[in-house]
Backbone as CSV, one residue per row, in Angstrom:
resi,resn,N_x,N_y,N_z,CA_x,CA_y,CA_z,C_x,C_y,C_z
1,UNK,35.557,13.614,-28.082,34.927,13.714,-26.776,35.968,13.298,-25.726
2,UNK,35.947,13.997,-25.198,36.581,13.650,-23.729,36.442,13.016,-22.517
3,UNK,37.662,12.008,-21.862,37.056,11.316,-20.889,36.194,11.510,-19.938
4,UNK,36.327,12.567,-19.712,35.283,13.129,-18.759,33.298,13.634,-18.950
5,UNK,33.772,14.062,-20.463,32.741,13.796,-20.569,31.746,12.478,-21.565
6,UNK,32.404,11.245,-21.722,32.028,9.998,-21.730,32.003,9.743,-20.434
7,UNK,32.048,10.003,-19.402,31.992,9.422,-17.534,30.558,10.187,-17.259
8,UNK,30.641,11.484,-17.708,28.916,12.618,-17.500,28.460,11.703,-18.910
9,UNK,28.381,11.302,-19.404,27.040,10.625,-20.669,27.146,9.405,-19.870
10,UNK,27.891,8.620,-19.372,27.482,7.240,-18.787,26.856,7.233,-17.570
11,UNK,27.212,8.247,-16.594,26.460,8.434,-15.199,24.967,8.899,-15.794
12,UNK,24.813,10.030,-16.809,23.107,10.252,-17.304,22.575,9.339,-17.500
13,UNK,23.245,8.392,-18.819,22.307,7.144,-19.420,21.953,6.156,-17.845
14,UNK,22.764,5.795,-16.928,22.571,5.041,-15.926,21.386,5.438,-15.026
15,UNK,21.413,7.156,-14.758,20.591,7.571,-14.198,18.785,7.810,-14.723
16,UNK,18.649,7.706,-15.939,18.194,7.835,-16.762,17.625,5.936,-16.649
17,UNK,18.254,4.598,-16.622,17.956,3.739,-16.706,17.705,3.216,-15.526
18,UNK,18.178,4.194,-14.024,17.368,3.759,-12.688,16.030,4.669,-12.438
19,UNK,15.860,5.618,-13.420,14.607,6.170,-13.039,13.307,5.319,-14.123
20,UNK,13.753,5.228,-15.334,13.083,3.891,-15.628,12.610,2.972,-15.156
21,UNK,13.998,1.888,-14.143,13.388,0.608,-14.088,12.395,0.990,-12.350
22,UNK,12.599,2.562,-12.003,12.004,2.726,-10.820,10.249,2.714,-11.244
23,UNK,10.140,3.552,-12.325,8.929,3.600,-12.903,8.407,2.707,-12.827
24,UNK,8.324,1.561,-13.779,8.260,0.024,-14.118,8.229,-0.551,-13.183
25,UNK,8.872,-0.566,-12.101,8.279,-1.064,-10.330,7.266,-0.658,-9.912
26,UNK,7.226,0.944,-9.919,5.684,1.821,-9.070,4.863,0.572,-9.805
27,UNK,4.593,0.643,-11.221,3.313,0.579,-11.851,2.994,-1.130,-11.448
28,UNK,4.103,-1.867,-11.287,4.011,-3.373,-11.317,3.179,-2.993,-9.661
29,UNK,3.789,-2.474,-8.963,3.100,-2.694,-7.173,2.104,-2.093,-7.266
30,UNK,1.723,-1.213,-8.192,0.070,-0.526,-8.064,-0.733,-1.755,-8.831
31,UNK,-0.427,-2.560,-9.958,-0.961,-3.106,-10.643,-1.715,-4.845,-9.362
32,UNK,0.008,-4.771,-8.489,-0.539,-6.221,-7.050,-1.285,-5.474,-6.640
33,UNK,-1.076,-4.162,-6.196,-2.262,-3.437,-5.066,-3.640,-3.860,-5.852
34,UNK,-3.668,-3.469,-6.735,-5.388,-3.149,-7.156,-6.016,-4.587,-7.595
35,UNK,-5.104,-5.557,-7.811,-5.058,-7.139,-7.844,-5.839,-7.371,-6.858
36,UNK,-4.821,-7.461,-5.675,-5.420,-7.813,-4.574,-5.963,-7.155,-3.671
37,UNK,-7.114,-5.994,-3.506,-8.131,-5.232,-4.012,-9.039,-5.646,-4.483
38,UNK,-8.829,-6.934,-5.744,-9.717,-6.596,-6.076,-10.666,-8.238,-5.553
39,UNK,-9.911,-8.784,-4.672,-9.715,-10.503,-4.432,-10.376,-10.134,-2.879
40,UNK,-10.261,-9.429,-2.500,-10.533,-9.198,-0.951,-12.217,-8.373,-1.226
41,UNK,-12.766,-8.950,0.206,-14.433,-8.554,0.364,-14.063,-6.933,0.470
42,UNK,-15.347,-6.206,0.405,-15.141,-4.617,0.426,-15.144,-4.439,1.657
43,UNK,-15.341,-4.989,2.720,-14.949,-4.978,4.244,-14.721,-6.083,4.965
44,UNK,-14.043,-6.096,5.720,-13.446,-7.452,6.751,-13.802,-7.492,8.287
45,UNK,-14.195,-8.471,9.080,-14.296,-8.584,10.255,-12.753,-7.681,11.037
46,UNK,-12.829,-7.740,11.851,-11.885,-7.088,12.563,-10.646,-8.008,12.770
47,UNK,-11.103,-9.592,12.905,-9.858,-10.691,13.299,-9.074,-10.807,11.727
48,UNK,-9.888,-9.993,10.557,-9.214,-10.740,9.291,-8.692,-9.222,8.970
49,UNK,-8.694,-8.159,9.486,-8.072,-6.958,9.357,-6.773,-7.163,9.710
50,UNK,-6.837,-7.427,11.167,-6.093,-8.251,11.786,-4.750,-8.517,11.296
51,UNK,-5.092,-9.878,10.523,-4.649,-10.931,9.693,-4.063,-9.731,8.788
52,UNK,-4.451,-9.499,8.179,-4.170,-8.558,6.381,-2.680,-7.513,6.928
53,UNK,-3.072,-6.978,8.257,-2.385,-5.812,8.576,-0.972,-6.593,9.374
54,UNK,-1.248,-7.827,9.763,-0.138,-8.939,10.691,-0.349,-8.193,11.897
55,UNK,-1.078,-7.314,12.732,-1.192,-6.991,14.097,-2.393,-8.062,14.973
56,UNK,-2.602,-7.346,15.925,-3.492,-7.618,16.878,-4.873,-7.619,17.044
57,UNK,-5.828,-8.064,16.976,-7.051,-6.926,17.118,-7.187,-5.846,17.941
58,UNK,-6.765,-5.957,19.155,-7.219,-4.782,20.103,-6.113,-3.711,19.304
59,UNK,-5.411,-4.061,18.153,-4.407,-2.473,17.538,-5.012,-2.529,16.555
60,UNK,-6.567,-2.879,16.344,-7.186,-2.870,14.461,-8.398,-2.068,15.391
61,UNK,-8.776,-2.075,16.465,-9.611,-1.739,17.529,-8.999,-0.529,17.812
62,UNK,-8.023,-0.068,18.177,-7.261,1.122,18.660,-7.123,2.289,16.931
63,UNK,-6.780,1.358,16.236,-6.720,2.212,14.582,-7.980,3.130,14.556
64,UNK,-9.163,2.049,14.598,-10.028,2.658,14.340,-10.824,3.821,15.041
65,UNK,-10.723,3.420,16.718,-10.908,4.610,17.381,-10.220,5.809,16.878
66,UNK,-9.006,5.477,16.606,-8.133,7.046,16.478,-8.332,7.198,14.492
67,UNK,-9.609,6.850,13.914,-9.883,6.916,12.859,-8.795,6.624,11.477
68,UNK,-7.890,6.080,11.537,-6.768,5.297,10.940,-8.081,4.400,9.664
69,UNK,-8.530,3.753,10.399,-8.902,2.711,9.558,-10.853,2.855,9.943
70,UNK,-11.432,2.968,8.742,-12.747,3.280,8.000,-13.790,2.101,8.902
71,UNK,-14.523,2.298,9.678,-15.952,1.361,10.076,-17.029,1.695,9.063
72,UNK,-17.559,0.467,8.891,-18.882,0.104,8.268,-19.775,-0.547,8.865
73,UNK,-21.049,0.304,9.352,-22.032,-0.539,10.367,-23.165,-0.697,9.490
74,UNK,-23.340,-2.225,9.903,-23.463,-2.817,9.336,-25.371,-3.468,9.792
75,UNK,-24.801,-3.356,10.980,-26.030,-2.880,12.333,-25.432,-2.995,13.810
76,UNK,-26.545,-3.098,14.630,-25.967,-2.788,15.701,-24.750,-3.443,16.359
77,UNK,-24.534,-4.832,15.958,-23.490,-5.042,16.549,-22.887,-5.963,15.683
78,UNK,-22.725,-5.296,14.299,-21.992,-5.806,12.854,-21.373,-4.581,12.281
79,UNK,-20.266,-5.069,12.857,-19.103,-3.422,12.526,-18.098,-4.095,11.525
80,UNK,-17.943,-4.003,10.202,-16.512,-4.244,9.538,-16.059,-3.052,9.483
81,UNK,-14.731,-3.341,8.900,-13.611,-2.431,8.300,-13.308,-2.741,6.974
82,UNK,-13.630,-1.229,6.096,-13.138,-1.212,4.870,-12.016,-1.435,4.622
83,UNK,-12.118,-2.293,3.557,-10.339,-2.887,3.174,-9.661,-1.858,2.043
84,UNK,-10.390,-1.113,1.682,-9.655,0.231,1.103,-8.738,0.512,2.155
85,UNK,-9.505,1.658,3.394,-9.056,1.736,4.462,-7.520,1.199,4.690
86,UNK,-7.602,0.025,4.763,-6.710,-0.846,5.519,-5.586,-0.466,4.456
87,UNK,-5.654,-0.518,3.319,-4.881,-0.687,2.264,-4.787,0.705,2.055
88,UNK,-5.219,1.555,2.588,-4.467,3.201,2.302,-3.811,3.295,3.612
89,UNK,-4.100,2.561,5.206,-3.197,2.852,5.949,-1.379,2.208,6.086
90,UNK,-1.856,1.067,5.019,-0.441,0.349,4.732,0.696,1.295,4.004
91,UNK,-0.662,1.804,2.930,0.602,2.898,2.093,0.826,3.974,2.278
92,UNK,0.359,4.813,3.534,0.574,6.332,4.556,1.901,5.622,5.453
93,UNK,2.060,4.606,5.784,3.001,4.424,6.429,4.127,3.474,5.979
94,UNK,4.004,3.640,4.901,5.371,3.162,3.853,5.738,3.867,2.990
């Protein structure tokens, strides 16, 4: 075998062992996602959306107008936000 191609079998096996350990990451961050998922209420006040997302309220208030993030009424003036929601707008914009 030739040097060159021991340099093409070592760049494969490498490439081959970053698409691996890429795998093995997805599944570890889906495995925190659905963790903590599963630790959080199925909807949140707006100040603890807030909190979760590190913004503002009047921009957890603005999300939701522009339908970003899921309301749950609750009654007339008991509005949460689904923390699905919140947690699918984290991962549309990452």
């Amino acid at each position: 075998m030739s040097i060159l191609d021991e340099e093409c079998a070592e760049r494969k096996k490498r490439r081959e062992e970053r698409a691996e350990r890429k795998k093995k990451q997805r599944a570890e961050r889906k495995k925190h996602r659905e963790a903590a998922l599963d630790s959080l209420p199925i909807a949140l006040r707006y100040d603890e959306t807030a909190e979760l997302l590190s913004v503002s309220v009047r921009y957890v208030h603005d999300l939701a107008n522009a339908g970003l993030l899921q309301r749950a009424r609750l009654g007339p003036r008991c509005v949460r936000i689904v923390t699905s929601s919140a947690f699918a707008l984290i991962a549309a914009r990452t």
